[in-house]
BALOBA-1460 file (C-alpha; in Angstrom, 3 decimals):
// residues 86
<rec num="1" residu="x" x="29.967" y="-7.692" z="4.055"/>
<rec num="2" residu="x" x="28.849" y="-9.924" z="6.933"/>
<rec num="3" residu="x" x="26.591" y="-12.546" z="7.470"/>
<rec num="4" residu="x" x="25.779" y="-16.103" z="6.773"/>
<rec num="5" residu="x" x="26.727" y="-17.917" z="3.628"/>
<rec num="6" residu="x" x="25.928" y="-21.700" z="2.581"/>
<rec num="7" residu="x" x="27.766" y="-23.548" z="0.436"/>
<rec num="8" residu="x" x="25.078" y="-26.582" z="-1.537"/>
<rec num="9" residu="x" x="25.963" y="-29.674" z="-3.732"/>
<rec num="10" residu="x" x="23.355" y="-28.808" z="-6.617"/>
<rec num="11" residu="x" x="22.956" y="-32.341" z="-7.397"/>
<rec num="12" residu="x" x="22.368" y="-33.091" z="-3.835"/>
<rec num="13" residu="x" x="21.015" y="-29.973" z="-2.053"/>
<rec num="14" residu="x" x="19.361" y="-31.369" z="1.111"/>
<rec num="15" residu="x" x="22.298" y="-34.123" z="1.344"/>
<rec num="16" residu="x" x="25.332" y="-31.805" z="1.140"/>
<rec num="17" residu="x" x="25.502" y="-28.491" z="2.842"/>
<rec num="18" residu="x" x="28.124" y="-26.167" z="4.473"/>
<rec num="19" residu="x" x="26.531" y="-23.098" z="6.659"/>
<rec num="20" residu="x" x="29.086" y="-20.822" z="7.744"/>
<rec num="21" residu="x" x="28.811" y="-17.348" z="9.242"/>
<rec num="22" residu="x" x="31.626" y="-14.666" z="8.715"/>
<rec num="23" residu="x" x="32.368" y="-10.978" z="8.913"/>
<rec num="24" residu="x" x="33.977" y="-10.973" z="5.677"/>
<rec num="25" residu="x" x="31.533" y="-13.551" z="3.330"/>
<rec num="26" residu="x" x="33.803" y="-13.153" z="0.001"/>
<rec num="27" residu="x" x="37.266" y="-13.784" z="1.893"/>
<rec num="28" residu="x" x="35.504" y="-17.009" z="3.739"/>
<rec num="29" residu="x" x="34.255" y="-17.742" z="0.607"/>
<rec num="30" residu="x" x="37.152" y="-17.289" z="-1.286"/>
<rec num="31" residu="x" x="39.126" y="-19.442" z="1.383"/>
<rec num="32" residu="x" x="36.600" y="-22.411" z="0.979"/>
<rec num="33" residu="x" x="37.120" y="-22.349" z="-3.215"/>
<rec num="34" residu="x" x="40.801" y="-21.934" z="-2.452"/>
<rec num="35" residu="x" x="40.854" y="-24.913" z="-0.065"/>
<rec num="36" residu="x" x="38.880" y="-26.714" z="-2.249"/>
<rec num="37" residu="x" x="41.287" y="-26.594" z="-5.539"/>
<rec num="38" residu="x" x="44.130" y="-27.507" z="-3.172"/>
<rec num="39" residu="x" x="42.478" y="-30.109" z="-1.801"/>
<rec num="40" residu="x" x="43.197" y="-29.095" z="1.692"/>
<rec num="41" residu="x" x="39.513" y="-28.437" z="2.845"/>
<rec num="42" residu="x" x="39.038" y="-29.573" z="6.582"/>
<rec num="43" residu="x" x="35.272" y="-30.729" z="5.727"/>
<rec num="44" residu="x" x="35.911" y="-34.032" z="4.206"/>
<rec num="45" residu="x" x="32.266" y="-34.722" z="2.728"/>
<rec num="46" residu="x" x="33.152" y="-31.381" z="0.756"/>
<rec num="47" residu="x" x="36.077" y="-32.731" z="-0.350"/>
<rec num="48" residu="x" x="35.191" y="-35.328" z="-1.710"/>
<rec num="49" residu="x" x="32.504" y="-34.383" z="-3.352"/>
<rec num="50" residu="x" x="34.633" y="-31.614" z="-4.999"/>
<rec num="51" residu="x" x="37.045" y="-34.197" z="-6.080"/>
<rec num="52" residu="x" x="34.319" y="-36.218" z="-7.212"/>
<rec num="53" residu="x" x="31.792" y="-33.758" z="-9.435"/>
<rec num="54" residu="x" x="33.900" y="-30.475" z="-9.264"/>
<rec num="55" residu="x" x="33.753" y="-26.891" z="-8.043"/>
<rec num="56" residu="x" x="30.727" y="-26.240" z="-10.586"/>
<rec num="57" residu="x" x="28.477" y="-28.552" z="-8.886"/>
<rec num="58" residu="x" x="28.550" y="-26.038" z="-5.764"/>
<rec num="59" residu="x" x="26.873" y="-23.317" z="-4.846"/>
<rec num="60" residu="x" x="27.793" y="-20.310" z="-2.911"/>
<rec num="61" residu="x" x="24.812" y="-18.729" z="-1.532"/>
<rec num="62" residu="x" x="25.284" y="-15.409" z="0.669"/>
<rec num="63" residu="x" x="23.068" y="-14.167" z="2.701"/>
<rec num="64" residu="x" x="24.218" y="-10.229" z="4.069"/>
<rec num="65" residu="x" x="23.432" y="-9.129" z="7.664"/>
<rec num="66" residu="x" x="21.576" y="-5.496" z="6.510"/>
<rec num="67" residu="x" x="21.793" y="-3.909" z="10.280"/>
<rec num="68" residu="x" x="24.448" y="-4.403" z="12.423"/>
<rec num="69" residu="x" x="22.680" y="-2.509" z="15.077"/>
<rec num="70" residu="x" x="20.638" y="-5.865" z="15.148"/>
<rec num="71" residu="x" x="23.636" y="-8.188" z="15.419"/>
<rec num="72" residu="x" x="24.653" y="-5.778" z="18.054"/>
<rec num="73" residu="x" x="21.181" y="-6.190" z="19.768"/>
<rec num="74" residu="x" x="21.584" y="-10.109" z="19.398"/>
<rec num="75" residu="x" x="24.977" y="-9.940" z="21.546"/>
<rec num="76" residu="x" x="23.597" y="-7.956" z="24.146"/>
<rec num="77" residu="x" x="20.297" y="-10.281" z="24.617"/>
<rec num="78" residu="x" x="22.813" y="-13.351" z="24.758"/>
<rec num="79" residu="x" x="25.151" y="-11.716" z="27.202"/>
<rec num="80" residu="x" x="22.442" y="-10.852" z="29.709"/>
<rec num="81" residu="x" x="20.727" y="-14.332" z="29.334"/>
<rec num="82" residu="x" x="24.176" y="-16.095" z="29.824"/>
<rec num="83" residu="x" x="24.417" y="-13.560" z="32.914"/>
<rec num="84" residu="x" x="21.062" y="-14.764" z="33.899"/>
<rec num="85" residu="x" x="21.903" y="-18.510" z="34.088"/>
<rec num="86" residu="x" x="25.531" y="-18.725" z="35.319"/>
């Protein structure tokens, strides 16, 4: 599935928040949680806060792209406008 995920402190939701956009949301997410454990996550402030109030405090939130013809639309609009300018 593809689309936009967010990944929110629930203690803290308008402090801490990771937005991340994929083509695969479960395997990005999955990396993240996986990074996380590890403690090899290249986002420091989610680090830390991991280390500090654990995985539970987090929350994955996906949000699925229904129509790819639309993403395919989006593309094409930002091709021809980058066309436009250069």
């Amino acid at each position: 599935m593809e689309g936009t995920y967010r990944i929110r402190s629930k203690m803290q939701p308008t402090k801490l928040m990771f937005i991340g956009t994929s083509h695969n949301i479960e395997a990005s997410i999955q990396w993240h949680k996986a990074h996380l454990y590890h403690k090899m996550h290249p986002v420091p402030e989610l680090q830390n806060h991991m280390i500090k109030f654990g995985i539970d405090d987090f929350e994955f939130i996906v949000e699925p792209i229904e129509s790819k013809p639309v993403i395919e639309k989006a593309v094409m609009k930002v091709k021809k406008e980058t066309r436009k300018v250069g």
